[in-house]
The first five atom37 places (N, CA, C, CB, O) and aatype in JSON, in Angstrom:
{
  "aatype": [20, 20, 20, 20, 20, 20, 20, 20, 20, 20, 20, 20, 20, 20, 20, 20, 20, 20, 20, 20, 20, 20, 20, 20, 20, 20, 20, 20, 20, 20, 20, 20, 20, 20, 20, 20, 20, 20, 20, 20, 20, 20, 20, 20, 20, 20, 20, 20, 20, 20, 20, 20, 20, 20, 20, 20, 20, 20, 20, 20, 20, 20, 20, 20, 20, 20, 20, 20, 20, 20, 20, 20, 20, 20, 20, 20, 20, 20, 20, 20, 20, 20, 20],
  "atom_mask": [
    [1, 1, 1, 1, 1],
    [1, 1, 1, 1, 1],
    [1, 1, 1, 1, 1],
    [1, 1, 1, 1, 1],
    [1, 1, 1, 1, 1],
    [1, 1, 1, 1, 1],
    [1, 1, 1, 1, 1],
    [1, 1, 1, 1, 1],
    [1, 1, 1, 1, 1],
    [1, 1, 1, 1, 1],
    [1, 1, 1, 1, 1],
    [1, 1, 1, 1, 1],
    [1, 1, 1, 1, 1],
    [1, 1, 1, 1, 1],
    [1, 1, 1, 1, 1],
    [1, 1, 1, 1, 1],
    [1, 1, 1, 1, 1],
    [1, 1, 1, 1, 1],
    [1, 1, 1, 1, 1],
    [1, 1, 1, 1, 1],
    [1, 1, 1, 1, 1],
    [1, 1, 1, 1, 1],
    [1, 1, 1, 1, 1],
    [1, 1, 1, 1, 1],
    [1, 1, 1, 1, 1],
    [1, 1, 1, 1, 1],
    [1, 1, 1, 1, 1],
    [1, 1, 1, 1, 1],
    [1, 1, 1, 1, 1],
    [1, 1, 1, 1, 1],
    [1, 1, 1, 1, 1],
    [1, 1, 1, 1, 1],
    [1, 1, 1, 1, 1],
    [1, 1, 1, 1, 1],
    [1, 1, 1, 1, 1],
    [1, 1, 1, 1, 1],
    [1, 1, 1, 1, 1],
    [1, 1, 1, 1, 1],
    [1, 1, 1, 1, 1],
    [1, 1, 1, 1, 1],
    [1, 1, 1, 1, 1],
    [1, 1, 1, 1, 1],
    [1, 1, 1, 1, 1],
    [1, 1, 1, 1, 1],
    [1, 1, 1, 1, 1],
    [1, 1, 1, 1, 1],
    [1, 1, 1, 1, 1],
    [1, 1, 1, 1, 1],
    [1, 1, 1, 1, 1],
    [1, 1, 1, 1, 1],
    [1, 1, 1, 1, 1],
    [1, 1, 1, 1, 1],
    [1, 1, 1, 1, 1],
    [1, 1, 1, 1, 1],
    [1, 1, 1, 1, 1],
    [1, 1, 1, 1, 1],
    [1, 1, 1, 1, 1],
    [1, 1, 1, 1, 1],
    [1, 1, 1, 1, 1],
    [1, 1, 1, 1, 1],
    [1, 1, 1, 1, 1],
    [1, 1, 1, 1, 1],
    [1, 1, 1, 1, 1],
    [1, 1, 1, 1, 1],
    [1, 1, 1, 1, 1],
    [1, 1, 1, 1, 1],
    [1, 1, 1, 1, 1],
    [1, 1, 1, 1, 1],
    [1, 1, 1, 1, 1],
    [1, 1, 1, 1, 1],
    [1, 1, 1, 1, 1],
    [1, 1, 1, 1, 1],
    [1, 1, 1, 1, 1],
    [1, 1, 1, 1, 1],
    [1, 1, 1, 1, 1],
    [1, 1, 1, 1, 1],
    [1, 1, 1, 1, 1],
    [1, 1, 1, 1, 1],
    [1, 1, 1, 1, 1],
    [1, 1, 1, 1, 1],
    [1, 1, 1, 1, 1],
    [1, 1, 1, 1, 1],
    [1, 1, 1, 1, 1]
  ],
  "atom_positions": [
    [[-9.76, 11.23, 5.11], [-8.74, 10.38, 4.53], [-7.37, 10.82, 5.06], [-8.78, 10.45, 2.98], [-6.98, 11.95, 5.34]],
    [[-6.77, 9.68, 5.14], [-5.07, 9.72, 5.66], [-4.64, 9.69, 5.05], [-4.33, 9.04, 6.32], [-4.77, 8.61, 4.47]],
    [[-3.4, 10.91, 4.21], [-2.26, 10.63, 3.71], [-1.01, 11.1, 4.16], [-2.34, 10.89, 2.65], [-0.93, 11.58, 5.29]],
    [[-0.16, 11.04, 3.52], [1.45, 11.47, 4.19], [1.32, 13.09, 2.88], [3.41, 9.66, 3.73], [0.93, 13.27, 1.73]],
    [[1.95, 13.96, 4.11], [1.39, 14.95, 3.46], [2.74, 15.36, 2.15], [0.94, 16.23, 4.73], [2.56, 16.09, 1.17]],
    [[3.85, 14.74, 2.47], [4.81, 14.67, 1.6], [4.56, 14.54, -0.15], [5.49, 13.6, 2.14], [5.21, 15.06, -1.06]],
    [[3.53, 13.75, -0.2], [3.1, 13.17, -1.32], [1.95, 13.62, -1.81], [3.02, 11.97, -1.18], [1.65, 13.35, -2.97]],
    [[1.02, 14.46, -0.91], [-0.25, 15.09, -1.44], [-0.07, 15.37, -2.44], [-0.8, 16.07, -0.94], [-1.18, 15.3, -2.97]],
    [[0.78, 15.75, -3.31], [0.4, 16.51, -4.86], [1.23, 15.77, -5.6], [0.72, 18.25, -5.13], [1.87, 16.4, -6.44]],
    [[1.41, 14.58, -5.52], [2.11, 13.52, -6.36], [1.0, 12.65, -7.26], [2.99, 12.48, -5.31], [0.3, 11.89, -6.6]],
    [[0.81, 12.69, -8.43], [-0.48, 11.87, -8.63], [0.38, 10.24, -8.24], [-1.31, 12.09, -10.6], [1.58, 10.02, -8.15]],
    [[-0.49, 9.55, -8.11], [-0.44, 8.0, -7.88], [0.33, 7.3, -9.11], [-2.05, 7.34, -7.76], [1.27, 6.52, -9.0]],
    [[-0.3, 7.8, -10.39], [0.2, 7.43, -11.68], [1.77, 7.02, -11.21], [0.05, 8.74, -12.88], [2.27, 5.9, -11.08]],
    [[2.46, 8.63, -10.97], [3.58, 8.77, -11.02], [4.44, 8.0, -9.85], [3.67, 10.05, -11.11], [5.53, 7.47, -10.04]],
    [[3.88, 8.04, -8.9], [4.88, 6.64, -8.12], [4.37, 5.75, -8.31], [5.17, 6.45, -6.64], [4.58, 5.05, -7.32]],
    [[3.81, 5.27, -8.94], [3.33, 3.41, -9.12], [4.6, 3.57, -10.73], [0.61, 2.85, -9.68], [5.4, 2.66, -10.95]],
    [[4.55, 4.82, -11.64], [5.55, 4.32, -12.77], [7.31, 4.13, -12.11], [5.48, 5.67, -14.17], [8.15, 3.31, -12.51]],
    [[7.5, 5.34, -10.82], [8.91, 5.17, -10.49], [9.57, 3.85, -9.8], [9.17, 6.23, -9.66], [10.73, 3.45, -9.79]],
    [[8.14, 3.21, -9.1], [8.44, 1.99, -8.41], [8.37, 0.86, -9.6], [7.34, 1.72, -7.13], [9.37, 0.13, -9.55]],
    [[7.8, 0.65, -10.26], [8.47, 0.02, -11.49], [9.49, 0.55, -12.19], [7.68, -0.17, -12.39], [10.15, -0.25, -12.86]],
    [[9.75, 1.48, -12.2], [11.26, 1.57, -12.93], [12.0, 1.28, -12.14], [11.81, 2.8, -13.48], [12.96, 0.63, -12.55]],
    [[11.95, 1.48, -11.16], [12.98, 0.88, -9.69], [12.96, -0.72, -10.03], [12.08, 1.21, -7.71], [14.07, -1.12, -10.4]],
    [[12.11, -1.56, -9.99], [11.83, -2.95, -10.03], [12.55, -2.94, -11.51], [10.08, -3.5, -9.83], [13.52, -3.7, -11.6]],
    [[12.37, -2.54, -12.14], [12.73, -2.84, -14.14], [14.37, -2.8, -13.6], [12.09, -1.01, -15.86], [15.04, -3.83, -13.54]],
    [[14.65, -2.1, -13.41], [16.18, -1.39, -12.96], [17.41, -2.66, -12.01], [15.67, 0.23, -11.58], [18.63, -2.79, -12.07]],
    [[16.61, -3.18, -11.42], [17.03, -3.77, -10.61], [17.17, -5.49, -11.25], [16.16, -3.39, -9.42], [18.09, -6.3, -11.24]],
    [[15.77, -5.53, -11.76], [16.33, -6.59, -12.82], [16.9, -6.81, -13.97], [15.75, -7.1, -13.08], [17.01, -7.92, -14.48]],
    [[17.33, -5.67, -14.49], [18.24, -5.62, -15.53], [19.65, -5.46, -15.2], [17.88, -4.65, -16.36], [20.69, -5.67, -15.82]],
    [[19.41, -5.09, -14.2], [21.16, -4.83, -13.34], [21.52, -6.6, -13.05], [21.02, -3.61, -11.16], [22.6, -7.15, -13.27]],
    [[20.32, -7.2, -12.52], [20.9, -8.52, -12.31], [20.81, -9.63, -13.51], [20.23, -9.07, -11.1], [21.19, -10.79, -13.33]],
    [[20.25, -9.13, -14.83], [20.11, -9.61, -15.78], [19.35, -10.68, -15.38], [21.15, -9.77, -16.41], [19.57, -11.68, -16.06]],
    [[18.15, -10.89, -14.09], [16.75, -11.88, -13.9], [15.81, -11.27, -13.64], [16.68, -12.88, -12.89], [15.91, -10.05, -13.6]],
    [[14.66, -11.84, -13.38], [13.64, -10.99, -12.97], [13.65, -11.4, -11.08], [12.03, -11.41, -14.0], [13.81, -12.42, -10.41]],
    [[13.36, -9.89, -10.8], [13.56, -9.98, -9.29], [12.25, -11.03, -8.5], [13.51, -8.23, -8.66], [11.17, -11.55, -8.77]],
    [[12.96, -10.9, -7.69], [11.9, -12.12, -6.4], [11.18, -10.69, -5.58], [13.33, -13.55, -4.73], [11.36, -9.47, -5.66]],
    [[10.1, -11.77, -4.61], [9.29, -11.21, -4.22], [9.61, -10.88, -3.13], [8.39, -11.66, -4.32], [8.86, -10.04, -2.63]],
    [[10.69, -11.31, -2.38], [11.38, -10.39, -0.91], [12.01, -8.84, -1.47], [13.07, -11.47, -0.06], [11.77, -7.8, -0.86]],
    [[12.97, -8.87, -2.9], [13.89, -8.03, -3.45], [12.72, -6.85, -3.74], [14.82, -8.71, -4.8], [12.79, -5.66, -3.44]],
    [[11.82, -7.42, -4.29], [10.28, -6.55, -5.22], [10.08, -5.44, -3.4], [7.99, -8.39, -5.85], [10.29, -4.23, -3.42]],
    [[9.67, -6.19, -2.03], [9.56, -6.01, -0.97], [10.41, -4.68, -0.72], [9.84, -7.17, -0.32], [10.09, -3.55, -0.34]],
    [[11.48, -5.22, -1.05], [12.81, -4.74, -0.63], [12.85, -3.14, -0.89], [14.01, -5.55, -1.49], [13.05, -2.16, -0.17]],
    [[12.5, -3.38, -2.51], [12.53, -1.93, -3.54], [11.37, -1.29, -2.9], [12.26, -2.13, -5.47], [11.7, -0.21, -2.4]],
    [[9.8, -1.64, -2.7], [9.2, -0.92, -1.99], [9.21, -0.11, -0.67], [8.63, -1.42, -2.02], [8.84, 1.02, -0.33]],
    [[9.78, -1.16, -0.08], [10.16, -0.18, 1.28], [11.2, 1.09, 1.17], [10.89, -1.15, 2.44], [11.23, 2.19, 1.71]],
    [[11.88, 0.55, 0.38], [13.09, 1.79, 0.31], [12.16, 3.18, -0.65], [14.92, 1.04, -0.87], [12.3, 4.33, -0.25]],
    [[11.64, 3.02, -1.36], [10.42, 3.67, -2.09], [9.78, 4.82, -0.91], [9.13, 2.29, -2.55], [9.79, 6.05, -0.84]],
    [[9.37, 4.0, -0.27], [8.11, 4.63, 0.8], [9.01, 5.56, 1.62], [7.17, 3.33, 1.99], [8.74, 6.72, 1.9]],
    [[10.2, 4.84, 1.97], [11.36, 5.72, 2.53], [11.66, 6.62, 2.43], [12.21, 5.57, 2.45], [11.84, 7.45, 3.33]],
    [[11.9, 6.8, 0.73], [12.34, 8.08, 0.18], [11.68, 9.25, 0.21], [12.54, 7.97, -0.93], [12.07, 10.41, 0.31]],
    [[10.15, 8.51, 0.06], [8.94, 9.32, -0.48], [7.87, 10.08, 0.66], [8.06, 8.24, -1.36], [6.93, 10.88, 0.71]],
    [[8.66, 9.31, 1.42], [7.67, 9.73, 3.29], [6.75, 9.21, 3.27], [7.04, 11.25, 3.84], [5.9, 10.0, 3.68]],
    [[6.15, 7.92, 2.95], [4.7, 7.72, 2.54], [4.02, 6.7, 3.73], [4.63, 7.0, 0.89], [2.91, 6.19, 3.86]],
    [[5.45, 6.69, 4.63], [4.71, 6.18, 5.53], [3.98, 7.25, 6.72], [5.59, 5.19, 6.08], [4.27, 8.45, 6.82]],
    [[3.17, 6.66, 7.41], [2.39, 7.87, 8.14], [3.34, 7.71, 9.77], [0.21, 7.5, 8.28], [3.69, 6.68, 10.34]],
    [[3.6, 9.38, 10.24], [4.24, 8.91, 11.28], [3.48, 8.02, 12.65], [4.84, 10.1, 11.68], [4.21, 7.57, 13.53]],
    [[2.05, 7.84, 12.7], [1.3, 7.32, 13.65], [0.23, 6.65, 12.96], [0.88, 8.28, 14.6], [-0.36, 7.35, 12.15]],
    [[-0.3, 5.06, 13.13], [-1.56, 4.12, 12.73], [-2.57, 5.23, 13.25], [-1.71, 2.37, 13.61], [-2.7, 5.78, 14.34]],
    [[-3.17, 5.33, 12.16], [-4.62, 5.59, 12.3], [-5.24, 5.11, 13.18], [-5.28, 5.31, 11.39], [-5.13, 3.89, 13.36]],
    [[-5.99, 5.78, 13.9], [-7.2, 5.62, 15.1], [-7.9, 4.29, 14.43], [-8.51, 7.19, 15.27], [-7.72, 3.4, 15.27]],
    [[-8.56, 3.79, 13.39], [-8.78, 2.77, 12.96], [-8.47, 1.66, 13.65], [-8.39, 2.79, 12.03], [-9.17, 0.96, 14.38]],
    [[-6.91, 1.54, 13.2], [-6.37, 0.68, 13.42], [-5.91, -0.02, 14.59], [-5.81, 0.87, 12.89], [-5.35, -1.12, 14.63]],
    [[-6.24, 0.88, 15.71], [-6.43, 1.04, 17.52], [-7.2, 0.8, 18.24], [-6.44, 1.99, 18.07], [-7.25, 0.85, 19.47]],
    [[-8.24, 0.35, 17.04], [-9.85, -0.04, 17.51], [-9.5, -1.06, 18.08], [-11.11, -0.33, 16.44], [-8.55, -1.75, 17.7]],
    [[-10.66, -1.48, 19.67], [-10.52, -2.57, 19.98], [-11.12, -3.69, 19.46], [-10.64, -2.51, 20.92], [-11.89, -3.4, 18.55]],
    [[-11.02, -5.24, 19.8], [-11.46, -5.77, 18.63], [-12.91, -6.26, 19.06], [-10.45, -6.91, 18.06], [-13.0, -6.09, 20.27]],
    [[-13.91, -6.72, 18.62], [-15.68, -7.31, 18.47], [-15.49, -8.68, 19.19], [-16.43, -7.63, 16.53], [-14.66, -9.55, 18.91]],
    [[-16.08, -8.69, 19.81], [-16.27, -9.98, 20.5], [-16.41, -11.06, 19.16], [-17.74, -9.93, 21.61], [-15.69, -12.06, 19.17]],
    [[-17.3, -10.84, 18.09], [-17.64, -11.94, 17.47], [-16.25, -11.88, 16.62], [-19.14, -11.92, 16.71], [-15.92, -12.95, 16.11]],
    [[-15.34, -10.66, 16.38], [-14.11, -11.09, 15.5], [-14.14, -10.92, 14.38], [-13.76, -12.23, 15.49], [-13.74, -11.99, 13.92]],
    [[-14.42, -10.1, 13.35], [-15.36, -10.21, 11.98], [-14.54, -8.75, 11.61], [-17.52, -10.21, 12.14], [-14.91, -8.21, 10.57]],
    [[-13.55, -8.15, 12.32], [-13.21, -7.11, 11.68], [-12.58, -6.96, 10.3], [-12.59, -6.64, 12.41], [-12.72, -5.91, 9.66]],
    [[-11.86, -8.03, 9.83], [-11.16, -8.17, 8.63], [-12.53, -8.4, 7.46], [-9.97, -9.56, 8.78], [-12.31, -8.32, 6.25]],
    [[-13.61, -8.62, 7.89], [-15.02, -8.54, 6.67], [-15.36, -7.01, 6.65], [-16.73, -9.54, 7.24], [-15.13, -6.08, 7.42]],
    [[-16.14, -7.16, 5.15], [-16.53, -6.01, 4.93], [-18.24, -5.95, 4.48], [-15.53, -5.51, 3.91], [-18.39, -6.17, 3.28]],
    [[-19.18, -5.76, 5.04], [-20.28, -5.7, 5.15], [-20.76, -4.78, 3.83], [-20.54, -5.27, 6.51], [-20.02, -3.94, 3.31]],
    [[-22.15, -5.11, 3.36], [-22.85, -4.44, 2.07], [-24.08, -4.34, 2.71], [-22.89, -5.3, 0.54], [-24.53, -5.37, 3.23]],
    [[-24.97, -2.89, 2.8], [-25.91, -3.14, 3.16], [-26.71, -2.24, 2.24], [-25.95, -3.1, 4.48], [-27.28, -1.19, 2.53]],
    [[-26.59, -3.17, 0.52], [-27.29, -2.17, -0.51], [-28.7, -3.04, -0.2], [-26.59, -2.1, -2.42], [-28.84, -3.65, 0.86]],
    [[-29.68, -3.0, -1.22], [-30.85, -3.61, -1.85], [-30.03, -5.2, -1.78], [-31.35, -2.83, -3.63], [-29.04, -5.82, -2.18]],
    [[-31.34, -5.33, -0.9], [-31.24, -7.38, -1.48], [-31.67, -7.33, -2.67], [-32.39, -8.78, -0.67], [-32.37, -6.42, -3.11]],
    [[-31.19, -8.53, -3.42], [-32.12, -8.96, -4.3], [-32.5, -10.34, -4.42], [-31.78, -8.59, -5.37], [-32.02, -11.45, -4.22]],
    [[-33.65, -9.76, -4.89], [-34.88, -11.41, -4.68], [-35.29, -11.94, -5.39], [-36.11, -11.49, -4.16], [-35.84, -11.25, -6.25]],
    [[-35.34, -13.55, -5.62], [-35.19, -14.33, -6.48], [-36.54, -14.57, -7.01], [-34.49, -15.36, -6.04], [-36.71, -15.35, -7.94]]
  ]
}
């Protein structure tokens, strides 16, 4: 697993509550509820602060692509079940 090592010992809890208080914050400052570019907006600056972006895409993501194109699916190969 890939993470930004900045944040390894941050539980998740705790930046999913600061990025809503960021979002709460921002719409009470404008006395509306924010839009979904501004919501955008507050996240990026978030990730900014927090280093959470990774400095290089994952090898994953470098893969070349399948002739048939199907990379965005996600395959299950539990027990069929039969009718």
């Amino acid at each position: 697993m890939i993470q930004s090592e900045a944040v390894a010992g941050i539980p998740l809890e705790a930046l999913v509550a600061d990025l809503g208080g960021r979002c709460e914050g921002v719409s009470r400052l404008q006395s509306s509820a924010t839009y979904f570019h501004e919501e955008l907006g507050i996240l990026f600056k978030h990730a900014e602060e927090q280093r959470l972006f990774l400095p290089s895409p994952p090898a994953e993501l470098t893969r070349v692509s399948e002739d048939e194109g199907n990379e965005h699916q996600v395959w299950y190969a539990g027990k069929t079940i039969r009718c």
